[in-house]
C-alpha positions in Angstrom: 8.6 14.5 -13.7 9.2 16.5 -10.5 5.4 16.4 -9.8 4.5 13.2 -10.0 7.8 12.2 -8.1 6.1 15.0 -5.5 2.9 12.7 -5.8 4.3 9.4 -5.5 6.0 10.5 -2.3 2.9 11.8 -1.0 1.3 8.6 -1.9 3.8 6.7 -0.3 3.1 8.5 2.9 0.0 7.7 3.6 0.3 4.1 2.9 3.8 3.7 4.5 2.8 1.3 7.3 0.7 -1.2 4.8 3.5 -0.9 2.2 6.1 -2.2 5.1 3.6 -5.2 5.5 2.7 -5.6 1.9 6.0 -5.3 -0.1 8.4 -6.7 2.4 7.2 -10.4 2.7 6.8 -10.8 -1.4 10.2 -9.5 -1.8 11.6 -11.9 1.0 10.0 -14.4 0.4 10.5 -14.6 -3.8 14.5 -14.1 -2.9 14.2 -17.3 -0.3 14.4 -15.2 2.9 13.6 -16.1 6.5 13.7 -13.3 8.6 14.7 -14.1 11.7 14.1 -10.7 13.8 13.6 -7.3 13.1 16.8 -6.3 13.4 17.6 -8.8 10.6 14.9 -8.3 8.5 16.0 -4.5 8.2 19.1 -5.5 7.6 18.6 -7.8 4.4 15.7 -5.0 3.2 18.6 -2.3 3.3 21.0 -4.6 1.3 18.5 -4.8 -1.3 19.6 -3.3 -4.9 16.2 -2.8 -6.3 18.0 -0.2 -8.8 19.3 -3.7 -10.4 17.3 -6.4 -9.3 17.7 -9.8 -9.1 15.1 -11.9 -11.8 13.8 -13.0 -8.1 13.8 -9.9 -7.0 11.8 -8.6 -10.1 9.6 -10.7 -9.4 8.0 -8.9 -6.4 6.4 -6.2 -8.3 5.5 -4.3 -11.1 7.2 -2.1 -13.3 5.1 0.9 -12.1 5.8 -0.1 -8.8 9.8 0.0 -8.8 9.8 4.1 -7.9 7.2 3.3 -4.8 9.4 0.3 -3.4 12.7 2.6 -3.7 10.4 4.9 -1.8 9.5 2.5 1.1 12.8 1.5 1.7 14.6 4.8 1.2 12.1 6.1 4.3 12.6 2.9 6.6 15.6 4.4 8.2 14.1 7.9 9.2 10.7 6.5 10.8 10.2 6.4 14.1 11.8 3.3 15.9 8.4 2.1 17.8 6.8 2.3 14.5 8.6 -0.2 12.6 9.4 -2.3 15.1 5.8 -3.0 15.3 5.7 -2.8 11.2 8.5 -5.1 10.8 6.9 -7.6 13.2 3.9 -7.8 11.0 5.8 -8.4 8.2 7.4 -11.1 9.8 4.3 -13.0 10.3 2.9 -12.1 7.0 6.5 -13.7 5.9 6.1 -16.9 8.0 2.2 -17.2 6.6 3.6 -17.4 3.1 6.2 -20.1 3.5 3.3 -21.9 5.6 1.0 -21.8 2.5 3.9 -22.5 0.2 4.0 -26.1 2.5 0.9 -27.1 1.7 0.2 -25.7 -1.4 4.0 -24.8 -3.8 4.1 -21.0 -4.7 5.7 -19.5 -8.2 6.3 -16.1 -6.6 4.1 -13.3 -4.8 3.7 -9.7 -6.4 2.6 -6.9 -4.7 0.0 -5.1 -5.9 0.2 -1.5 -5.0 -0.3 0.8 -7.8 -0.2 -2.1 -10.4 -2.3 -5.1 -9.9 -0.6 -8.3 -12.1 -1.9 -9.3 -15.3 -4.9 -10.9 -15.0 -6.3 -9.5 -11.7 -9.2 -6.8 -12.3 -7.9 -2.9 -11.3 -10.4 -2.9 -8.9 -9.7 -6.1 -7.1 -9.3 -5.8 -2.9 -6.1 -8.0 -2.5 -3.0 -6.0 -1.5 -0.7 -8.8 -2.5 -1.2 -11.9 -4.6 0.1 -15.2 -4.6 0.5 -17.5 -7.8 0.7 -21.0 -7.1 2.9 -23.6 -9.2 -0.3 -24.9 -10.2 -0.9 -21.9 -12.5 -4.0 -21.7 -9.9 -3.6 -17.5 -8.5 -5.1 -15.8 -4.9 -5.6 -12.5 -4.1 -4.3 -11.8 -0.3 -5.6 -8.4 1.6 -3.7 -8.0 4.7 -4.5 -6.5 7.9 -2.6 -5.7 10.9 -3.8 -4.8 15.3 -3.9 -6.9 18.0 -5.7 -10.4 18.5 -9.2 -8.8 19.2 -9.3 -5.2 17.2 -11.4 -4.9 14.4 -9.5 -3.6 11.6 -11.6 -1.4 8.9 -12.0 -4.7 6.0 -12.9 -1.8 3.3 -11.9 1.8 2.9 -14.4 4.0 0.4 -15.5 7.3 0.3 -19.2 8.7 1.0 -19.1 10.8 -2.3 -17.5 7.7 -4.3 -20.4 5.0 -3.1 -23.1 7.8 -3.6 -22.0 7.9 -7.5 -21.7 3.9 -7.6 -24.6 3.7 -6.7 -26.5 6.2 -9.2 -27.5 8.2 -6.7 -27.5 12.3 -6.8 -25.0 13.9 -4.2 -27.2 17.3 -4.0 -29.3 17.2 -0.9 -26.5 15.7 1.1 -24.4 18.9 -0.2 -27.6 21.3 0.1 -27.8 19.7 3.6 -24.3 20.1 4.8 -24.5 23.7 3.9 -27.3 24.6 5.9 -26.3 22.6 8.8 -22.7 23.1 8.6 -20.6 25.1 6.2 -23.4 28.0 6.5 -22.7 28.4 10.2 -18.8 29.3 9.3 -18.1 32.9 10.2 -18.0 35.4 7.0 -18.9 32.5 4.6 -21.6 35.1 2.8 -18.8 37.0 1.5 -17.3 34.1 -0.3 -20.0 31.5 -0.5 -23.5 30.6 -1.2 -25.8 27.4 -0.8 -25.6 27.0 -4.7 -21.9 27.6 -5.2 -20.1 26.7 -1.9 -18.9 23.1 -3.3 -17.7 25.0 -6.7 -15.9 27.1 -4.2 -14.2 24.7 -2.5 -10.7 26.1 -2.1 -11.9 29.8 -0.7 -14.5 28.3 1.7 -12.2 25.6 3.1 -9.0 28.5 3.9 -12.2 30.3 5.7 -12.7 27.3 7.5 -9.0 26.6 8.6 -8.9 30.0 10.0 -11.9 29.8 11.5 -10.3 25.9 13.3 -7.3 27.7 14.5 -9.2 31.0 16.3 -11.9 28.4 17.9 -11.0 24.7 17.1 -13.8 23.6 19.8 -16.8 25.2 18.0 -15.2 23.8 14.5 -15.3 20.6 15.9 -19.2 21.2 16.5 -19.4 21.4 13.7 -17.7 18.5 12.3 -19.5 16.6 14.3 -23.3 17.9 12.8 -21.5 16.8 9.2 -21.4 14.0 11.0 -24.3 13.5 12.0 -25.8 14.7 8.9 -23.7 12.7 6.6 -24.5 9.6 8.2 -28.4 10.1 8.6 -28.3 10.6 5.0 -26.7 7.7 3.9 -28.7 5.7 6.0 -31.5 7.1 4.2 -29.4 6.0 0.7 -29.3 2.2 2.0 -32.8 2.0 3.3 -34.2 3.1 -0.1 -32.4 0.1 -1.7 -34.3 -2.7 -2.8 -32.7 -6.0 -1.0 -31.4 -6.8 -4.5 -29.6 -3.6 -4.6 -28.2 -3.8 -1.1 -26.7 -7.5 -1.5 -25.1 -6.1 -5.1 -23.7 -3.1 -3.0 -22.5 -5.4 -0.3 -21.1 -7.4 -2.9 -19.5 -5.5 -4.5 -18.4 -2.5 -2.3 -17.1 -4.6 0.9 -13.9 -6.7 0.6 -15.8 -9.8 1.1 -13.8 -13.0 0.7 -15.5 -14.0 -2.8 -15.9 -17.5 -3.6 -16.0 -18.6 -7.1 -14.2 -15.5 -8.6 -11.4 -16.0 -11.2 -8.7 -14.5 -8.4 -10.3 -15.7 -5.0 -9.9 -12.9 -2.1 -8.5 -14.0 1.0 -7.9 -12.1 4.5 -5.0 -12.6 6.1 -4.4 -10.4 10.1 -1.2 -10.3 11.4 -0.6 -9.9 14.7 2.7 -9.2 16.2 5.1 -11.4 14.2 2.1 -14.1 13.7 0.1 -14.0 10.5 -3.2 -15.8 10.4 -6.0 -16.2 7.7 -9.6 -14.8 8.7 -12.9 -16.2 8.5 -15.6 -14.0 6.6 -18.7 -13.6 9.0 -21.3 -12.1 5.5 -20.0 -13.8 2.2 -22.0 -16.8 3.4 -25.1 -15.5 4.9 -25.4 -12.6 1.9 -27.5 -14.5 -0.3 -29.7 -15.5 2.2 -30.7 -12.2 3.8 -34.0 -10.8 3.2 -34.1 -7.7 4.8 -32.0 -4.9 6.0 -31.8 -1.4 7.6 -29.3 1.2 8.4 -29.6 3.4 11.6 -27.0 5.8 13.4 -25.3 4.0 16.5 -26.2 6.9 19.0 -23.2 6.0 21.3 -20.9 7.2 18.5 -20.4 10.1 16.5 -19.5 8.7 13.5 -20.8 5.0 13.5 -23.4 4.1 11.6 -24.9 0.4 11.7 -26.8 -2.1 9.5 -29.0 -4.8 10.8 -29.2 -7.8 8.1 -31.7 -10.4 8.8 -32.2 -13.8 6.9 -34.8 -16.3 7.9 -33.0 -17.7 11.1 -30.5 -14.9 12.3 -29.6 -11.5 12.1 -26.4 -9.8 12.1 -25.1 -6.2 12.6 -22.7 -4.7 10.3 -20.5 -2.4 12.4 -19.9 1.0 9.3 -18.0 4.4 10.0 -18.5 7.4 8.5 -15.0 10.0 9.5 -12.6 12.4 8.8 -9.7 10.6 7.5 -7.1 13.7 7.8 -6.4 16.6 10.1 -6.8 20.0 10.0 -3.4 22.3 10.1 -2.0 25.4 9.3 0.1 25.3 5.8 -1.5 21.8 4.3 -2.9 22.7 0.7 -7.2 23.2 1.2 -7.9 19.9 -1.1 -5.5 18.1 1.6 -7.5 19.5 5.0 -9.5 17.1 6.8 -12.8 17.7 8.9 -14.8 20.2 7.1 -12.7 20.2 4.4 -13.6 17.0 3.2 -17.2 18.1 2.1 -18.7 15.0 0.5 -15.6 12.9 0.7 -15.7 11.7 4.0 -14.2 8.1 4.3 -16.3 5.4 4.5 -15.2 2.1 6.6 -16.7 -1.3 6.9 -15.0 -3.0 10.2 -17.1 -6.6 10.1 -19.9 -7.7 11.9 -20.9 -6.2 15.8 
């Protein structure tokens, strides 16, 4: 019990500041609530007893989800002040979008979908909170927060993770890495080979952390060649797709705003306390494209770009390939960024150039 209370927590960490925009507005919004400022907002959230909740309440998520929601509100009150109020303003839009869409079109409640998407809604489906109409009709809402022109990241994936959905073999990348990166690590001949570095994982990566502390400009030399490597070979991946294969990928892997699905996908930005919903500049155009090809964006490090034309147009998909973790002293070597991500790099999709 004490380790998957150590995991949750963990969890809840790293998705703290979506969880304050996510959970918040379903939960004030079920119970009737208008925020009115941040201040007040904090206030109602800490008044909450989700340890016997109101049937409205209840509502706002799922029963796997009750230990995670404790968790975001127990750590509101020790995060740094900057950081929520800019949180908490987001979550005031997101609140005010919802009673907007409840005007035109009555709501039955909202659930957040953290850990637990709601009956009905496929385990794999993008929305982070979903709204079910009085109508019986349902929506799935994925919500992003920045300022009026940044670009936020509309999918999150891993390199290793769209190499396997995709059928294809993770070897040469690995047998690539190791020549160009993990080989050049000082001493890694007495722990590691070419054939047995990735089964070796934990050993290599310690080496590696030592090796960042001593000389943490040269590591980051080489971070930037598994860069560079990484995304040259994943362009390669994409440009050996038939256009079948690359629409299906698109499809399927970015968070595009489906039409015609059984819980429709909708993207909603919030921007300071204003909450808007997003056009999508592909879901439209996919089925018309007829060629496409991936290159490295050679003013960046780790961008990567793909050019998809269609018989009048062409458009630029803007992809990232990055460490999405740091390297220090003490963290567990499966939790070390950089180098120690190997083949698990994240993948982003941030929209169209």
């Amino acid at each position: 019990m004490l380790r998957f209370k150590e995991y949750l927590l963990e969890r809840v960490d790293t998705t703290l500041n979506a969880s304050i925009t996510e959970l918040f507005p379903a939960i004030a919004f079920n119970v009737g609530y208008k925020p009115i400022s941040v201040e007040d907002f904090k206030k109602f959230i800490y008044k909450l007893n989700i340890k016997k909740p109101s049937r409205q309440l209840e509502k706002s998520y799922g029963t796997k989800d009750k230990d995670a929601a404790l968790l975001v509100i127990d750590r509101l009150s020790s995060m740094e002040e900057r950081f929520v109020k800019t949180k908490m303003e987001n979550a005031i839009g997101v609140t005010n979008y919802l009673y907007d869409l409840n005007a035109t079109k009555p709501i039955d409640k909202v659930i957040w979908g953290y850990r637990q998407k709601p009956t009905g809604v496929p385990s794999n489906h993008a929305g982070d909170i979903f709204v079910y109409f009085k109508d019986k009709e349902l929506i799935g809402i994925s919500l992003k927060a920045g300022t009026a022109k940044s670009k936020e990241p509309l999918k999150n994936t891993y390199v290793g993770t769209q190499y396997r959905n995709l059928g294809k073999d993770l070897k040469p990348l690995e047998d690539a890495l190791w020549d160009g990166v993990y080989s050049k690590i000082p001493n890694i001949n007495s722990i590691a080979t070419k054939e047995n570095y990735i089964a070796n994982k934990n050993n290599v990566t310690k080496l590696y952390v030592d090796y960042y502390l001593e000389n943490e400009t040269e590591a980051n030399v080489l971070y930037t060649e598994m860069l560079r490597i990484t995304r040259i070979h994943f362009c390669d991946i994409i440009n050996n797709l038939t256009n079948d294969e690359f629409k299906e990928w698109v499809q399927t892997t970015f968070n595009l705003q489906k039409k015609g699905e059984k819980v429709p996908l909708i993207m909603v930005k919030a921007v300071k306390s204003t909450a808007e919903q997003k056009g999508d500049d592909v879901v439209d155009v996919l089925p018309l494209v007829t060629k496409h090809y991936a290159y490295l964006n050679t003013n960046s490090v780790q961008e990567y770009l793909i050019d998809i034309h269609t018989p009048d147009d062409k458009k630029t998909l803007k992809m990232t390939i990055r460490s999405d973790s740091g390297v220090r002293e003490g963290k567990k070597p499966g939790k070390q960024g950089r180098l120690g991500q190997y083949t698990m790099l994240k993948m982003l999709y941030s929209g169209v150039v």
